[in-house]
NUGU-492128 format. One record per residue: chain; y, z, x of N, C-alpha, C, O in turn. Coordinates in steps of 0.02 Angstrom, whole numbers. Each point is the difference from the previous one (the first is absolute). Last residue first. Layout:
<atoms>
 ch   n_c2   n_c3   n_c1  ca_c2  ca_c3  ca_c1   c_c2   c_c3   c_c1   o_c2   o_c3   o_c1
  A      Y      Z      X      Y      Z      X      Y      Z      X      Y      Z      X
...
</atoms>
This chain:
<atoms>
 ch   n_c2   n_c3   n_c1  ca_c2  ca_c3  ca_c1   c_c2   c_c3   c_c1   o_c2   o_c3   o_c1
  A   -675   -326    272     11     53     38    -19      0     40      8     48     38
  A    -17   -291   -144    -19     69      7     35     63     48     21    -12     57
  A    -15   -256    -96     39     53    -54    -17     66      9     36     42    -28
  A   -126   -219    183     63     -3      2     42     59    -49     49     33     17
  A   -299    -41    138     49      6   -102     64      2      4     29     53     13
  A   -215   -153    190     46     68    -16     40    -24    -73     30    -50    -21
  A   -253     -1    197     45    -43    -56     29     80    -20    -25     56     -3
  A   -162    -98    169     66      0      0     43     -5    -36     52    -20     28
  A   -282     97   -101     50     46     64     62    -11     32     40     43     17
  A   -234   -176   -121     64     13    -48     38     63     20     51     18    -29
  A   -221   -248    108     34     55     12     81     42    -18     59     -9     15
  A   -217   -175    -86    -18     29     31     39     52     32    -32     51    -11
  A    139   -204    -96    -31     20    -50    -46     53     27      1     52    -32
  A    119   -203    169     40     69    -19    -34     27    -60     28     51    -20
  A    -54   -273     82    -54     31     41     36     88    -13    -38     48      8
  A    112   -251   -114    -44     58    -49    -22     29     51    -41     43    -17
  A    235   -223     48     -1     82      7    -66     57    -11      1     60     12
  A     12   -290    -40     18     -1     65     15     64     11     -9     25     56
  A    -28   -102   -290    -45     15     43      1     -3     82    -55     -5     27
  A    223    110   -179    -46    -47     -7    -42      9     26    -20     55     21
  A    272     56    -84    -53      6      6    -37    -51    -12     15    -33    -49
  A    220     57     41    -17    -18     49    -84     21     22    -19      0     59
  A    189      4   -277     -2     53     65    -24    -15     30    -14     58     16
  A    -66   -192   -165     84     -2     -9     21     32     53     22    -36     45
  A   -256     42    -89     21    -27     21     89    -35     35     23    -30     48
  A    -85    231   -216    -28     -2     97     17    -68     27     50     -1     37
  A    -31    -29   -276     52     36     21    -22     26     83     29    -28     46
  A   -199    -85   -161     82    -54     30     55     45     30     34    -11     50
  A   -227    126   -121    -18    -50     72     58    -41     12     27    -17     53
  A    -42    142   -259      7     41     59    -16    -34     67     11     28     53
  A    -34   -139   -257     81     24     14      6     24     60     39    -19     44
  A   -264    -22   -121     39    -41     45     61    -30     22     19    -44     40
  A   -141    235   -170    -26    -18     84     60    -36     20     45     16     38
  A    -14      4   -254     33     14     20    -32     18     99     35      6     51
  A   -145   -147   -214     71    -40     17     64     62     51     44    -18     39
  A   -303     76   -122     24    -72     79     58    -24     -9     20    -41     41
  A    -47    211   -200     -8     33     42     -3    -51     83     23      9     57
  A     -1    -85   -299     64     35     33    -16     58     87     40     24     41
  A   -222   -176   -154     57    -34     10     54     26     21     32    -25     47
  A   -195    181   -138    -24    -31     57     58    -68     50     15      2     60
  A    -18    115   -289     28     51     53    -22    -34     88     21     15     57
  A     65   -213   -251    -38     85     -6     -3     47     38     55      8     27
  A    135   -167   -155    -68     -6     54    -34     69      8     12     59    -16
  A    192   -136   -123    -57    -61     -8    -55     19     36    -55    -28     -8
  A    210    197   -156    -23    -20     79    -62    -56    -26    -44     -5    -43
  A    111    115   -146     29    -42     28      5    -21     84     26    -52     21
  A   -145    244   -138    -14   -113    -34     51    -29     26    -13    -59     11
  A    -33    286    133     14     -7    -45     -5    -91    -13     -3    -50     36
  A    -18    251    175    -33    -34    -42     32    -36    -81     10     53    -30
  A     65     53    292      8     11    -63      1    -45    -60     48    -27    -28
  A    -45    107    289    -41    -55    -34    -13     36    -77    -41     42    -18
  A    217    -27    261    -32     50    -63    -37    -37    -47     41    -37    -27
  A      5    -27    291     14    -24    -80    -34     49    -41    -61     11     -1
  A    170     -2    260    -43      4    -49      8    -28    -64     55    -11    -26
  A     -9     47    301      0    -44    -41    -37      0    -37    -57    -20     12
  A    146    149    212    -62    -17    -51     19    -25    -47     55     26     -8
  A     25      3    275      6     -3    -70    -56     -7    -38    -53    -24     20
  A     61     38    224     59     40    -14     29     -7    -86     53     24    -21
  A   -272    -73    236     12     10    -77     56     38    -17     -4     61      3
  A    -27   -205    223    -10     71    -30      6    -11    -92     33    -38    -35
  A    -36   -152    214    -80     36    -44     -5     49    -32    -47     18    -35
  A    234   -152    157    -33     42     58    -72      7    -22    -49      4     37
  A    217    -85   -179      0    -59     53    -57     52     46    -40    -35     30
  A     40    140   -251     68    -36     23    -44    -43     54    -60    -11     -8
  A    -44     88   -240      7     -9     83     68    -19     45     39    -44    -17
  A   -152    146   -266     45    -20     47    -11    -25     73    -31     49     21
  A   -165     51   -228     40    -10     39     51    -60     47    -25    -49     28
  A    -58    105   -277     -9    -58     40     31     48     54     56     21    -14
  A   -156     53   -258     39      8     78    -18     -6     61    -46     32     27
  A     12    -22   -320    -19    -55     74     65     10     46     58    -20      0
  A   -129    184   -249     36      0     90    -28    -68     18    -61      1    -13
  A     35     50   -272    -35    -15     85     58     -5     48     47    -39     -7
  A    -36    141   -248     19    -18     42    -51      0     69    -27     47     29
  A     -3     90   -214    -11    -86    -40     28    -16     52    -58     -9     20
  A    150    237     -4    -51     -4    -39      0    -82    -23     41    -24    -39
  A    105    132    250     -7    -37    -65    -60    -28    -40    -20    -57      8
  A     35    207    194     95     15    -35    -31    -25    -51    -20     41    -42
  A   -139    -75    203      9     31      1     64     44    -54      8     61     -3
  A   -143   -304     -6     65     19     38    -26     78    -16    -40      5    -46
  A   -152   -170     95     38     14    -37     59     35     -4     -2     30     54
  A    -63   -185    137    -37     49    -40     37     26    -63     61    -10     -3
  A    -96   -134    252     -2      1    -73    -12     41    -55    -55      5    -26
  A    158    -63    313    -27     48    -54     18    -31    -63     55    -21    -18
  A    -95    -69    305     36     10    -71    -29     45    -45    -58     21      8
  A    -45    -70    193     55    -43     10     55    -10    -52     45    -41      0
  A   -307    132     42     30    -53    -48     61    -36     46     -4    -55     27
  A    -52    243     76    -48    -15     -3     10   -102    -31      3    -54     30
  A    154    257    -42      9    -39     51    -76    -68     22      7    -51     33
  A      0    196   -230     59    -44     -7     11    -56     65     11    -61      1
  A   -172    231      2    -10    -42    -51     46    -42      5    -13    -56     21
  A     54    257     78    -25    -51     31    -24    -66    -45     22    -55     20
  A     88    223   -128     38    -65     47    -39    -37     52     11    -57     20
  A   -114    211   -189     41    -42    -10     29    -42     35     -4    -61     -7
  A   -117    235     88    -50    -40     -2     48    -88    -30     -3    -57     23
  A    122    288     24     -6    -50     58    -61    -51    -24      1    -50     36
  A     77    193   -209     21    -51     40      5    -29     67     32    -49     18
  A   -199    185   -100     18    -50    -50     60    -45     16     -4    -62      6
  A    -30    267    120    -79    -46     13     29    -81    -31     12    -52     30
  A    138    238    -70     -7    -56     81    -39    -21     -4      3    -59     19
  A     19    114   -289     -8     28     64     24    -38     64     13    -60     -6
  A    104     13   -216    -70      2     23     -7     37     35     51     34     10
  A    160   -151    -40    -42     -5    -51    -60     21     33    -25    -40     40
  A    230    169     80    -31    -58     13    -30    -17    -94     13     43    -42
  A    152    107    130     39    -60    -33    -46    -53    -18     12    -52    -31
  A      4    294    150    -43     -3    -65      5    -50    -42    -13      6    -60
  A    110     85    270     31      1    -56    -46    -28    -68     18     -5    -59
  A   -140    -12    268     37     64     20     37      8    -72    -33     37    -37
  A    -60   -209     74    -39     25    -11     -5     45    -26    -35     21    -46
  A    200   -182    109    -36      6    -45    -39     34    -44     -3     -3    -62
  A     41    -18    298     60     17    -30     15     27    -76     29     50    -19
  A   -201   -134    158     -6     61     34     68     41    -58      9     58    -21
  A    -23   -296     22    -50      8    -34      2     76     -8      3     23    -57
  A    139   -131    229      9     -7    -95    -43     29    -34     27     35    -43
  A    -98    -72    251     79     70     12      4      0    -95    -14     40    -45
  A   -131   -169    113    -51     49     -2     64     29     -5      1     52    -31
  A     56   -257     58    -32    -15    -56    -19     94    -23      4     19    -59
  A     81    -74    270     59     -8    -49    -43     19    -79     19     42    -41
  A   -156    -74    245     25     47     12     90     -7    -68     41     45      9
  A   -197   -225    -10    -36     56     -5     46     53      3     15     24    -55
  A    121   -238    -36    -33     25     51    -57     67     40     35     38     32
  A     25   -197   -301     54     60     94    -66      0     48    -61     -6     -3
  A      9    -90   -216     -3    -45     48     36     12     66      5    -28     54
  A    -53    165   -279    -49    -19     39      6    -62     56    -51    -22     25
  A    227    113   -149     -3     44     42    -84    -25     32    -14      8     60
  A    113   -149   -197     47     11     62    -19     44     36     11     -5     61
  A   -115    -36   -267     -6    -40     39     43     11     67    -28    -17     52
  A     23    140   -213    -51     23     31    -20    -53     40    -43      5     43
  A    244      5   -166    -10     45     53    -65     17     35     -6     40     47
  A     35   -189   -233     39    -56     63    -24     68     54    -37    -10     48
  A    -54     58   -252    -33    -52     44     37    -24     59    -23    -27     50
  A     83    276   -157     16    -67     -3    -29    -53     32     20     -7     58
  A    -24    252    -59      8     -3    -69     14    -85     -5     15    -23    -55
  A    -21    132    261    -55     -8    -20    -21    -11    -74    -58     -5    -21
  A    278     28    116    -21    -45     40    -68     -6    -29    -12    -58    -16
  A    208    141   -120    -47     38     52    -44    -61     21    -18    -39    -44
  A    248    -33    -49    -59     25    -16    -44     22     64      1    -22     58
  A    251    -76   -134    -18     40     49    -60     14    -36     13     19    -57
  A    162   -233    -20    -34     80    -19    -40     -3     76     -9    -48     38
  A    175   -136    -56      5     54     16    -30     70     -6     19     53     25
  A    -19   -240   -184     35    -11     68      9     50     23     32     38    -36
  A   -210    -22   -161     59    -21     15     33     -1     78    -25     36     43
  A   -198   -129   -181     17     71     48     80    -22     -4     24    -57     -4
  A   -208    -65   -213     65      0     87      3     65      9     -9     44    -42
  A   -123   -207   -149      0     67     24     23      0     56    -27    -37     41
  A     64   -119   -295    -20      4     90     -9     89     20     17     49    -34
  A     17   -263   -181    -28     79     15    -26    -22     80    -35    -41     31
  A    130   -162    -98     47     87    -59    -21     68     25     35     49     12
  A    -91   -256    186    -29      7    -68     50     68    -33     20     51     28
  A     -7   -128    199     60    -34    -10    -33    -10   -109     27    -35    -42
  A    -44    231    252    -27    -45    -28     33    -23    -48     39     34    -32
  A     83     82    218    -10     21    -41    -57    -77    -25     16    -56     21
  A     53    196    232    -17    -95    -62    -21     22    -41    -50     34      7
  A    156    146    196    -40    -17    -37     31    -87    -55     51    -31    -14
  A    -33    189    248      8    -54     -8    -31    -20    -73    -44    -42      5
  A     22    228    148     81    -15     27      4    -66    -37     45    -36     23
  A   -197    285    -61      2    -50    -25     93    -42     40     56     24     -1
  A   -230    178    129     52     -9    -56     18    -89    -10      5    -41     45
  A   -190    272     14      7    -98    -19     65      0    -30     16     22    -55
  A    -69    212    200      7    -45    -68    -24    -51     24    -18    -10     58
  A     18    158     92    -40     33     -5     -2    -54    -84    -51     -4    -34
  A    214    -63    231    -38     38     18    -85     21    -53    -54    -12     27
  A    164   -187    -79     50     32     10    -20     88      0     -1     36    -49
  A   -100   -317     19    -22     86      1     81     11     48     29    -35     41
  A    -44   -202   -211    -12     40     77      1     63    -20     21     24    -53
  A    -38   -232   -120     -7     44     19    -13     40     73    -56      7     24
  A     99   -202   -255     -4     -4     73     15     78     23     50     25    -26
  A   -124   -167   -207     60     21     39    -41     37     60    -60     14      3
  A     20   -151   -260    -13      4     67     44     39     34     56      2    -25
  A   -156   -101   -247     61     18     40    -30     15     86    -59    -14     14
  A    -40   -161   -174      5     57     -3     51     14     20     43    -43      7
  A   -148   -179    -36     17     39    -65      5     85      8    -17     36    -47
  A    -25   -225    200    -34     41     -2     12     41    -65    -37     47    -15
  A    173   -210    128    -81    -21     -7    -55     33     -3    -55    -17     20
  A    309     86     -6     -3    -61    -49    -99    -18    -12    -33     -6    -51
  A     95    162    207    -13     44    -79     11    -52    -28    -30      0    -54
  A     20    -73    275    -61     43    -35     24     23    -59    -46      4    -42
  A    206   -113    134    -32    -29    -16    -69     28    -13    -34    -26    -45
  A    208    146    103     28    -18    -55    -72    -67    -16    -18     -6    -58
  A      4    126    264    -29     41    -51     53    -42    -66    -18     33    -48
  A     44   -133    242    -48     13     -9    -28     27    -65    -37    -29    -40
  A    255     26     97    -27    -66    -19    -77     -9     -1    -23    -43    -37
  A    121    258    142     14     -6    -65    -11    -60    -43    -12     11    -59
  A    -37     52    292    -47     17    -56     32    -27    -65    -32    -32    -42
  A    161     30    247    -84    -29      7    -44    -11    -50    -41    -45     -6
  A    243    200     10     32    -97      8    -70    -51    -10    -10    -50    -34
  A    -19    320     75      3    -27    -58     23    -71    -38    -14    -24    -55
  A    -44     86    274    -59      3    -29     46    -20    -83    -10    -49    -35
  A    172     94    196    -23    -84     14    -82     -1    -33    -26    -56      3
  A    161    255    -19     35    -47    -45    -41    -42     23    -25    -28    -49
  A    -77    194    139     13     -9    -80     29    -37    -27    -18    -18    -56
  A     37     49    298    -58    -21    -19    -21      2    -89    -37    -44    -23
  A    259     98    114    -13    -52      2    -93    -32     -1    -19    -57    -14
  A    187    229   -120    -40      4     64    -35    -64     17    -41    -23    -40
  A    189     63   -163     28    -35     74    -51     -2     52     -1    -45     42
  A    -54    155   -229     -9    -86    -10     31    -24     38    -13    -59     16
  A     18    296    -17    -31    -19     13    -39    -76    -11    -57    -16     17
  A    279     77    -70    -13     21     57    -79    -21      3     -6    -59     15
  A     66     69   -226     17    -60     24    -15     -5     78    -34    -47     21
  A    -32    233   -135    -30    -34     -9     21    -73     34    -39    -37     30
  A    154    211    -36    -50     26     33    -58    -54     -3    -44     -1     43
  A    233     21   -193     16    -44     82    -38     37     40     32     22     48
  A    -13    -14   -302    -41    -30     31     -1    -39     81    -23    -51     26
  A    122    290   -150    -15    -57    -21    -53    -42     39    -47     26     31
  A     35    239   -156     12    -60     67      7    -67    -13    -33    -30    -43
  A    139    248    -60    -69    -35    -27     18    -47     69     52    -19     29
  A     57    258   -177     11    -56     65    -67    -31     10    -51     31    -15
  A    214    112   -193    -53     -2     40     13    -63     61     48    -37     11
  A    125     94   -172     16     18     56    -84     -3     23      1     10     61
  A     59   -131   -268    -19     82    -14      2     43     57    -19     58    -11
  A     28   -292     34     68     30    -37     -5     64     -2     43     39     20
  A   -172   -115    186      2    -33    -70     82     38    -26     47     29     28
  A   -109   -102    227     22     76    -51      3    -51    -56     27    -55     -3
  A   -168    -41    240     36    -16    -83     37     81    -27    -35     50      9
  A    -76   -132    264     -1     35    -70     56    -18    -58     60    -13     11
  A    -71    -80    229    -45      5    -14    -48     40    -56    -62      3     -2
  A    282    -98     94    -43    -14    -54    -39     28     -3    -15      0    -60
  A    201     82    172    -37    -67     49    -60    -37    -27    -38    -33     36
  A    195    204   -126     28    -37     18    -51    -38     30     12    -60     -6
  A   -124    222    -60     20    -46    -80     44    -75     32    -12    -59    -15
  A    -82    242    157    -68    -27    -17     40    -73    -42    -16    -59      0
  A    156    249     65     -7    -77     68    -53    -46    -48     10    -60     -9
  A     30    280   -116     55    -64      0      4    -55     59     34    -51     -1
  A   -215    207    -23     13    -49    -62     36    -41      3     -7    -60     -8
  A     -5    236    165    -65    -63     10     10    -46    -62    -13    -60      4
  A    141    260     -2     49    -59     43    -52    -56     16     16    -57     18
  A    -91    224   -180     75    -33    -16      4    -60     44      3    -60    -14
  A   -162    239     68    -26    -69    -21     61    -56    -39     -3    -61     -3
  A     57    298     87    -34    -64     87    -33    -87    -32     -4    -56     24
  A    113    251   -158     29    -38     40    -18    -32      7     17    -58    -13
  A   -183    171    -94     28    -73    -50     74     -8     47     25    -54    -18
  A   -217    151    152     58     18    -43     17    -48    -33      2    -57     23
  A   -261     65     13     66    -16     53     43     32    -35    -19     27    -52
  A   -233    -86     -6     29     76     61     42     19     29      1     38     48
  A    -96   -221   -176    -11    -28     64      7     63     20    -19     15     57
  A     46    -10   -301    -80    -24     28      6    -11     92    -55     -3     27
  A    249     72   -137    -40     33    -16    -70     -3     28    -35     40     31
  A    228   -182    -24      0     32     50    -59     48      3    -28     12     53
  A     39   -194   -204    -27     -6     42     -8     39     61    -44     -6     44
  A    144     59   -262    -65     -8      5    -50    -36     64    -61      7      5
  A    295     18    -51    -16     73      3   -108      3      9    -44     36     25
  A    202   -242    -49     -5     14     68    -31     68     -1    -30     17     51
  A    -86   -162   -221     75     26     -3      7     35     70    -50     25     26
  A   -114   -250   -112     25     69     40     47     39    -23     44    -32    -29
  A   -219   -180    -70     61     -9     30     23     94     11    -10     36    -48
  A   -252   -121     35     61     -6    -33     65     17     20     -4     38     48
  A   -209    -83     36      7    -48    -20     56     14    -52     22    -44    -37
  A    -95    118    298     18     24    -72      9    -58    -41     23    -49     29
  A    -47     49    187    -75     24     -9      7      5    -71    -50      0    -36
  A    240    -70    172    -52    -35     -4    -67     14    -49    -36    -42    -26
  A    217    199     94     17    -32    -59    -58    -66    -17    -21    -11    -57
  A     -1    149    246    -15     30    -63     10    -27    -52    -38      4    -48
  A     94    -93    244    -86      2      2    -12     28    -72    -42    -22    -40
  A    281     23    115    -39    -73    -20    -74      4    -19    -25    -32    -46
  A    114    212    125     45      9    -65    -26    -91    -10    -24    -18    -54
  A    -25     85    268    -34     57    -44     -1    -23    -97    -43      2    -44
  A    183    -99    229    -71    -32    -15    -24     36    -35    -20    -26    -52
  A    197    112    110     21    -61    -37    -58    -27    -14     -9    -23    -56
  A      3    193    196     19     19    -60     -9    -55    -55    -32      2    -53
  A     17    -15    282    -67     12    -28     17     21    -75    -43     -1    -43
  A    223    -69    191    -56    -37    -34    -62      9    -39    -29    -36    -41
  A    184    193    127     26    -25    -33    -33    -63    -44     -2    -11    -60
  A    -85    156    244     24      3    -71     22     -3    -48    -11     34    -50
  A   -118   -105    279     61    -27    -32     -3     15    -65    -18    -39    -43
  A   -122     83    270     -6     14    -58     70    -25     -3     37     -4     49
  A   -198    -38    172     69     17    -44      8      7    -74    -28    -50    -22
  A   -182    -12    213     18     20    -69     56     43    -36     -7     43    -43
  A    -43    -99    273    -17    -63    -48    -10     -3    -68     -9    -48    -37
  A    112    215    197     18    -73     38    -19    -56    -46     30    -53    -10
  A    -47    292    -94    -20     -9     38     18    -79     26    -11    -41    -45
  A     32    229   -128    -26    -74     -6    -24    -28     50    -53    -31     -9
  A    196    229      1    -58     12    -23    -52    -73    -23    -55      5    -28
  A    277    -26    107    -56     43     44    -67      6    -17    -51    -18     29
  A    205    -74   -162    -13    -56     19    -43     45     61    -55    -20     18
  A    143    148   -168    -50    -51    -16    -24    -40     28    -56    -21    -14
  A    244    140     78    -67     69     -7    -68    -70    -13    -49    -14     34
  A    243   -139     64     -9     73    -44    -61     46      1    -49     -4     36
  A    159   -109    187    -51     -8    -63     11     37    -58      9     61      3
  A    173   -166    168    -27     80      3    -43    -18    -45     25    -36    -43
  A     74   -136    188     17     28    -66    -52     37     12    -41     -6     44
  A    197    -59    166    -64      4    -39      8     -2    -55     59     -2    -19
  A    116   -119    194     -2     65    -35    -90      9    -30    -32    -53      0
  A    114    -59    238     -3    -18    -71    -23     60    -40    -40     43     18
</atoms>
């Protein structure tokens, strides 16, 4: 039987780390466009990645046929939203988000706020589910925003309930790019806190007059794989107060776990948080 011959790359890669430049390209050119909040010109994306506007031509034109980018009129290029849909196929996301969503429509009915639902996505919180409050003046995340993990009650909830050795990689991570609020001292005192409690209250970080209540998630095992928050945003027309919305949304967050297969036949996994693995995480 005939062989195939390695490329230079795939040598230099080694049995388990093959390189694919073609892919790496394409991702390259996704990651970047991701990061950007305004729409591209191909000259401008080859520029910033270090490529030939060839090499980035032909990443465009697969990128476009297979959706996963827009060409406006003005010929720029903008992502669409099938990066997003994809990851609502994943099947632990879609069946949290099936779980939650009747849930959380009835907390913001009985709570006069808005709400939405949140997993860590390596070093972010990213938002997979938001309930707009059902009062004129509301305050909402949009579907799909990406925030620095420590910039957000849900992220400090998620990240204070990883796992030691996961919890310290992130953190180390943090530290390093300069993403943290505070010192390590400070935030590690923070989350322990959090983990301490079992949730975070606090004033929002982003939004001046705004309270964070953020509920951790459970699946069937105990792991914490969501957070669940209500931006608490005071005003005469809300019927209830900060205290009421804060046990109604507790006890969103218990139906929705419960929903996923968390109870009390399971809590002995509360003790030990070494086994539980993050479904969304890097």
């Amino acid at each position: 039987m005939a062989s195939v011959a390695e490329t230079p790359d795939e040598a230099e890669g080694g049995r388990n780390g093959y390189r694919v430049p073609a892919v790496e390209k394409a991702l390259d050119v996704l990651e970047f466009m991701a990061s950007s909040a305004e729409t591209l010109t191909q000259t401008e994306i080859a520029a910033a990645l270090g490529r030939s506007i060839h090499e980035i031509y032909r990443i465009l034109l697969l990128l476009e046929k297979r959706g996963y980018i827009f060409r406006t009129q003005s010929d720029r290029f903008r992502l669409s939203l099938k990066l997003f849909e994809l990851a609502h196929m994943h099947p632990p996301v879609n069946r949290l988000v099936e779980c939650a969503l009747p849930v959380m429509r009835e907390l913001t009915a009985n709570a006069d706020q808005s709400c939405h639902l949140v997993v860590r996505e390596g070093r972010s919180a990213l938002v997979v589910l938001q309930i707009d409050s059902p009062l004129p003046m509301r305050y909402s995340v949009a579907l799909g925003s990406h925030f620095p993990i420590l910039e957000t009650s849900s992220g400090a909830v998620l990240l204070a309930h990883s796992n030691r050795a996961e919890r310290e990689r992130i953190i180390e991570r943090i530290v390093a790019a300069g993403e943290g609020q505070g010192t390590r001292a400070e935030i590690e005192a923070r989350l322990n806190e959090v983990a301490r409690l079992g949730y975070e209250m606090r004033a929002s970080l982003a939004v001046e007059a705004c309270t964070n209540i953020s509920m951790p998630v459970r699946d069937h095992t105990g792991a914490v794989i969501a957070a669940l928050t209500v931006p608490l945003l005071p005003q005469k027309a809300a019927r209830f107060d900060q205290q009421t919305v804060f046990e109604r949304t507790q006890a969103a967050a218990e139906k929705i776990s419960a929903a996923l297969g968390w109870g009390e036949a399971t809590s002995s996994l509360r003790a030990d948080p070494e086994r539980r693995d993050y479904p969304f995480s890097d």
